[in-house]
C-alpha positions as CSV (number, residue, x, y, z in Angstrom):
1,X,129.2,-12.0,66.9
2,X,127.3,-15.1,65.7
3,X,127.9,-18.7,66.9
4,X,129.5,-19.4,63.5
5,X,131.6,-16.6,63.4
6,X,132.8,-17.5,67.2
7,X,133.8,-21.3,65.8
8,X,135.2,-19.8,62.9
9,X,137.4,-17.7,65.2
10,X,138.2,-20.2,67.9
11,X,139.1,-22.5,64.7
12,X,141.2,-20.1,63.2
13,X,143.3,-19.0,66.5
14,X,143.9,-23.1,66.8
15,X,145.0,-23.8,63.7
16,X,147.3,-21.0,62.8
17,X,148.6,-19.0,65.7
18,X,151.6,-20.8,66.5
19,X,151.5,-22.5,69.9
20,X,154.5,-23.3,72.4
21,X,153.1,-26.9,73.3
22,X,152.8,-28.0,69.3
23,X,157.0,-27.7,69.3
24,X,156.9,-30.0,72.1
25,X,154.6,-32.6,70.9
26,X,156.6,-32.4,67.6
27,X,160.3,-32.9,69.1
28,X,160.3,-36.7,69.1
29,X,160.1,-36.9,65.4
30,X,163.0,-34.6,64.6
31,X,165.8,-35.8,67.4
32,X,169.1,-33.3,67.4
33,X,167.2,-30.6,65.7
34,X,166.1,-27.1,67.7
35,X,162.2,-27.1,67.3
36,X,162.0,-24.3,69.4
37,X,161.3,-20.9,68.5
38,X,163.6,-18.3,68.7
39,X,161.8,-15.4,71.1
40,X,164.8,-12.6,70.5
41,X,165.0,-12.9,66.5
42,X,161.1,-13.1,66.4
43,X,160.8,-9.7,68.5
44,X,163.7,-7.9,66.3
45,X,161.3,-8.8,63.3
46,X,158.6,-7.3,64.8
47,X,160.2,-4.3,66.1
48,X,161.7,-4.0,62.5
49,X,158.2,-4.4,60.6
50,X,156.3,-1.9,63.8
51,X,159.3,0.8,62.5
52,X,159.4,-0.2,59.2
53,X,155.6,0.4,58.6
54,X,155.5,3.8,60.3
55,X,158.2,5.4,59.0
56,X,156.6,4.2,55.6
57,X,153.5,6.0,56.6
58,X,155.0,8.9,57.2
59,X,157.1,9.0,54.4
60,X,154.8,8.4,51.8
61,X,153.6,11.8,52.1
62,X,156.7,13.2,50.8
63,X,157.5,11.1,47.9
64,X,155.4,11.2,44.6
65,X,153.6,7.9,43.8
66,X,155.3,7.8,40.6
67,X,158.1,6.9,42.3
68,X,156.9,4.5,44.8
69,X,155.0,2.4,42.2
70,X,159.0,2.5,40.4
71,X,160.0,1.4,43.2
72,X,157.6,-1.5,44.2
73,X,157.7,-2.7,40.4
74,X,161.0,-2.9,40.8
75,X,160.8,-5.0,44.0
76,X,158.4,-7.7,42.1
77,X,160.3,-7.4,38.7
78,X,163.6,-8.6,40.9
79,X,161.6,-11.1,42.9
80,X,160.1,-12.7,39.4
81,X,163.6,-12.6,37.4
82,X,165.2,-14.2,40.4
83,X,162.3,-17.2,40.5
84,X,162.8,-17.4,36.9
85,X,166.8,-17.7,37.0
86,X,166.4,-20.6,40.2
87,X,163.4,-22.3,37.3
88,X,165.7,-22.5,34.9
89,X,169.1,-23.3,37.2
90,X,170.7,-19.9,35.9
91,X,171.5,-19.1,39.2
92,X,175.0,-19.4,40.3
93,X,175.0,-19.4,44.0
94,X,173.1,-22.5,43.9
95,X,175.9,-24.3,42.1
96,X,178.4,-22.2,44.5
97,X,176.4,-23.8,47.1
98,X,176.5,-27.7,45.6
99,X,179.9,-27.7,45.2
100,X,180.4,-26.6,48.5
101,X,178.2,-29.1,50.1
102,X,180.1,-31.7,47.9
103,X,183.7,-30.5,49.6
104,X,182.1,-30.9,53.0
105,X,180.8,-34.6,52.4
106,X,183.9,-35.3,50.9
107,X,186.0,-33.9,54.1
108,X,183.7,-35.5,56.7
């Protein structure tokens, strides 16, 4: 590997990879607020994606690609109408969730 590529790297694995100290060094500015990260939910999702992404594999074989790009335009059609409902303030679990907030400030 080049020297470039190696500062590339090293810059790379400090600026993004998350790092224990950083929550540390960040905790004084949010007081009464858990910083840290939570190890057990972080290795569920990982064990989740690991299975998710080989069962995937091995299941594409058996379904026709018809269906999985029915499926995945499906996925992104959902994700853009639901975008496009929170835009335009169509959606009604936000106002579920206002009023809700309002009845806890109001009870506190």
């Amino acid at each position: 590997m080049s020297t470039p590529g190696v500062f590339i790297g090293a810059w790379v694995r400090i600026e993004y990879l998350p790092d224990p100290r950083r929550f540390k060094l960040f905790a004084p500015f949010y007081p009464g607020m858990a910083l840290a990260p939570d190890w057990a939910l972080g290795v569920l999702f990982g064990l989740g994606g690991f299975g998710g992404m080989y069962l995937g594999a091995r299941a594409q074989k058996h379904v026709p690609a018809r269906v999985i790009k029915a499926i995945l335009c499906g996925c992104v059609l959902f994700v853009a109408a639901k975008y496009g409902l929170d835009i335009f303030n169509l959606n009604c679990s936000r106002s579920f969730d206002k009023s809700l907030q309002e009845r806890i400030v109001v009870t506190t």
